[in-house]
C-alpha positions in Angstrom: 21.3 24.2 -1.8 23.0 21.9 0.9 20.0 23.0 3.3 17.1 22.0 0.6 18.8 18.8 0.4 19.3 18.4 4.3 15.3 19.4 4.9 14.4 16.7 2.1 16.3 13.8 3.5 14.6 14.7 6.5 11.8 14.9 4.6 12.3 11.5 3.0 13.2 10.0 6.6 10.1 10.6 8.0 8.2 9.5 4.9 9.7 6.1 5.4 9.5 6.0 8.8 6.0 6.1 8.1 5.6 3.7 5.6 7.5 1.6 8.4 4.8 2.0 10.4 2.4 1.2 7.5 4.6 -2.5 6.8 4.2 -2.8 10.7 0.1 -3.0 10.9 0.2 -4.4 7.4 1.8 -7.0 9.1 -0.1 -7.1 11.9 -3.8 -7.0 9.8 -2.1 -10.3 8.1 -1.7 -11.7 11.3 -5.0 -11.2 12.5 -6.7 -12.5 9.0 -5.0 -15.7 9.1 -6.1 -16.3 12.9 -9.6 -15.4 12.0 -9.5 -12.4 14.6 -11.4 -10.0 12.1 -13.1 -8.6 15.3 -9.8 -6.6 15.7 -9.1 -5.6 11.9 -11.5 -2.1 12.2 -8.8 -1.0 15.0 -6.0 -1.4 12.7 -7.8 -0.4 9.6 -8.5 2.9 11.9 -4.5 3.5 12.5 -3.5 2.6 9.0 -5.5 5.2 8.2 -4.2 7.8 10.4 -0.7 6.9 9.0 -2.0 7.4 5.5 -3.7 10.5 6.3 -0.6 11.7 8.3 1.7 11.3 4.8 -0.1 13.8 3.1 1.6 16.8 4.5 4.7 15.0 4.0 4.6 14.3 1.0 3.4 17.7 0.2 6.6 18.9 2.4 8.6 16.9 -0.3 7.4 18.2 -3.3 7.3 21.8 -2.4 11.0 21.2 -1.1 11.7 19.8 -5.1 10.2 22.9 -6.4 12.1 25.0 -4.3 15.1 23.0 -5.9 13.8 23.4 -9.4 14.0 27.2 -9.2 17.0 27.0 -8.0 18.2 25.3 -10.9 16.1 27.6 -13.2 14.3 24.1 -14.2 10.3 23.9 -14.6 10.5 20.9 -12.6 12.7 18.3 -10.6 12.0 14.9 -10.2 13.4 12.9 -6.9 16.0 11.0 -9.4 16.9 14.4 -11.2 17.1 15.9 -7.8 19.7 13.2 -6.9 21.6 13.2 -9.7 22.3 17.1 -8.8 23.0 16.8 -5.3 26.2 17.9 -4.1 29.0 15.4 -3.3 28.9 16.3 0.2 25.4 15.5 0.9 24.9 12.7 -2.1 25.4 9.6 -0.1 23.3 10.9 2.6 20.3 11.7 0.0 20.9 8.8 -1.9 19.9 6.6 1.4 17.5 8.6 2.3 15.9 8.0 -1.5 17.0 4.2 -1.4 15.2 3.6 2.2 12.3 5.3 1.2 11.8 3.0 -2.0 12.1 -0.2 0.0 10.3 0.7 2.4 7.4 1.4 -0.3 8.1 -1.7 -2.2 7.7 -3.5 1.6 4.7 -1.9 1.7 3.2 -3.2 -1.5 4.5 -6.6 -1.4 2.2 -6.9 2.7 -0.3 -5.1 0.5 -0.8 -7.5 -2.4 -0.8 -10.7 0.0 -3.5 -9.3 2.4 -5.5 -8.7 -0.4 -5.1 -12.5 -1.6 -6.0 -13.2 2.3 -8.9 -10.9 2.1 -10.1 -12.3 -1.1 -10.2 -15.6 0.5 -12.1 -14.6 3.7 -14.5 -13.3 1.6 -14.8 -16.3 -0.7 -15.4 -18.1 2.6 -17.9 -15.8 3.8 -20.1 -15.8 0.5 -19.5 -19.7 0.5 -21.5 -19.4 4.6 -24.0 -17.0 3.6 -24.9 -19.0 0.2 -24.9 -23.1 2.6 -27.2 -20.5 5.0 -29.9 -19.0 2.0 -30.1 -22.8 1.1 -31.2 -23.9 4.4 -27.5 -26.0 5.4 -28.9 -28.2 2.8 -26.6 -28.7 -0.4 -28.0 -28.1 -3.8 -28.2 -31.5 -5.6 -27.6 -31.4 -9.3 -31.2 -31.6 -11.9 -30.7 -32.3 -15.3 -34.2 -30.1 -15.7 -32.1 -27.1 -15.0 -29.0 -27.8 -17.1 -29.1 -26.6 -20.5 -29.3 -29.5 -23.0 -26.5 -29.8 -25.4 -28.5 -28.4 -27.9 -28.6 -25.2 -26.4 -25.8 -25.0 -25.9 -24.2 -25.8 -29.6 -26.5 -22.7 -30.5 
């Protein structure tokens, strides 16, 4: 058992060493937004990619190690928390950073997330608001009261 649970920290190691790398160009695509320098965003688009690409064996890795655990257990299933909750004493603390890194390392990973999508959100905002000034000519739209709904239509 001490040998599943030595090739899944290992496992979970290299998982979070590559959401690491994820947080890392995360980082570095917020950068780039906020200085405007969207000319370089498809190169780091192209290598988060290959990091997210490269997880799937990994996490594949992981799961067929916590089946391998199950049996051993004579369980159906085994669940990452389960999994720890079983470990033995010797290897616990170990598996229990290993888990622990992994997790904050994802939660890292979201948090970079959810900002650059704000960040994107507003470049694109900006980008509609350019394209919209350009269909009209650079000229702004002035406000017609023949075009505005009178309040009758609108109490209807």
């Amino acid at each position: 058992m001490n040998e599943l649970i030595q090739s899944l920290i290992e496992c979970l190691q290299n998982e979070t060493a590559h959401y690491r790398n994820l947080s890392f160009l995360a980082e570095q695509q917020k950068d780039l937004l906020v200085a405007g320098q969207v000319e370089v965003l498809p190169e780091n688009v192209r290598l988060e990619e290959k990091q997210v690409f490269s997880l799937g064996p990994i996490v594949s890795r992981r799961n067929e190690l916590l089946v391998q655990m199950a049996q051993a257990y004579h369980l159906k299933n085994l669940s990452l928390a389960e999994a720890l909750q079983r470990a033995p004493a010797e290897c616990h603390e170990s598996f229990k950073k290993a888990v622990v890194d992994l997790i904050q390392a994802a939660k890292q990973l979201e948090e970079i997330n959810k900002s650059n999508e704000k960040l994107l959100n507003n470049a694109l905002s900006y980008v509609n608001f350019t394209l919209r000034v350009l269909a009209n000519g650079g000229k702004k739209r002035t406000f017609s009261p023949s075009l505005a709904s009178s309040p009758e239509e609108k109490r209807s």
